[in-house]
C-alpha positions, 0 to 999 in steps of 0.5 A: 749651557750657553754663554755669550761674553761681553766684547766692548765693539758690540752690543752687550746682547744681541736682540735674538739671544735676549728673545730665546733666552726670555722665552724661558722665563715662565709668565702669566699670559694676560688680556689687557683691555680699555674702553672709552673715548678712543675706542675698545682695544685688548691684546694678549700679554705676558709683560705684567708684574705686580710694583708695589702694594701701596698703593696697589699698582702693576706694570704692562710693557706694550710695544708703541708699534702696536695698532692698539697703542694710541687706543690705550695711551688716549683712554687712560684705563685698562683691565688686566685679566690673568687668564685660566686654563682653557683660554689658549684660543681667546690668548692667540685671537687677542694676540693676533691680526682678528679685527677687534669687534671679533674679539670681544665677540668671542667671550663675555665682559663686564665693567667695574669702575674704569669701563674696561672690559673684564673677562668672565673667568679669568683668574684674577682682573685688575680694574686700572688707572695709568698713573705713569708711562715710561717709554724704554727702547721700543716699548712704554711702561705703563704703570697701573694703579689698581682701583678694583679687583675681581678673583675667581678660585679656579684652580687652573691657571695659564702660562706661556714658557718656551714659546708654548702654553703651559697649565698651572694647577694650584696646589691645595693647602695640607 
């Protein structure tokens, strides 16, 4: 086991001993989405987790330096799609440099209230609303209030731990 001790002339963590050691906190790998008056964006994300229940609100961590940045601050809604087993490709395009038309083209939507773009097949999407944004260090917080729901029963789920993809099967009730 490693450890780094604490020393009060330099920083509590360095930057490449925070990112080695968060690659070892397992996460759902999401596509976040938006659609509307500043254009079509998405990106591949593992920086999402559930706040609160009332009212139902996520958070998604999106790095400001991100070409799609503007594109979600200006629309103001988005969709979280958590993706299933089997969409490693769409993951890597929507986490890459594929211009964006490419990557819509590469799947199939639809649309509930906010016009985001949900994934057919995906898990679970989440149809949001920001509500508030937080800017911390490089990246902002945006807080997601979630205005509408679709659940898929595939029992497939998607992670990435230890900078690979890894398969979550569900198990089924005894």
């Amino acid at each position: 086991m490693s450890t780094h001790e604490l020393s009060p002339d330099l920083p509590l963590v360095e930057r490449q001993v925070f990112r080695d050691a968060m690659s070892r906190l397992g996460a759902a790998v999401n596509i976040i989405t938006t659609d509307g008056p500043a254009g079509r964006a998405g990106f591949t994300a593992s920086a999402v987790c559930s706040v609160t229940d009332t009212p139902p609100t996520l958070l998604v961590c999106l790095n400001r330096s991100a070409s799609v940045w503007p594109v979600f601050r200006d629309n103001g809604y988005l969709c979280v799609n958590t993706l299933a087993a089997g969409h490693e490709d769409l993951s890597t395009l929507f986490g890459g440099k594929t211009p964006m038309a490419d990557r819509f083209l590469a799947a199939r939507w639809h649309t509930l209230s906010s016009g985001s773009p949900l994934l057919n097949g995906a898990l679970v999407s989440f149809d949001c609303k920001v509500s508030q944004v937080v800017s911390v260090g490089t990246h902002d917080i945006l807080f997601c209030e979630v205005m509408a729901l679709v659940r898929n029963d595939e029992p497939h789920g998607l992670a990435w731990f230890d900078r690979g993809y890894q398969h979550l099967l569900r198990q089924e009730a005894r």
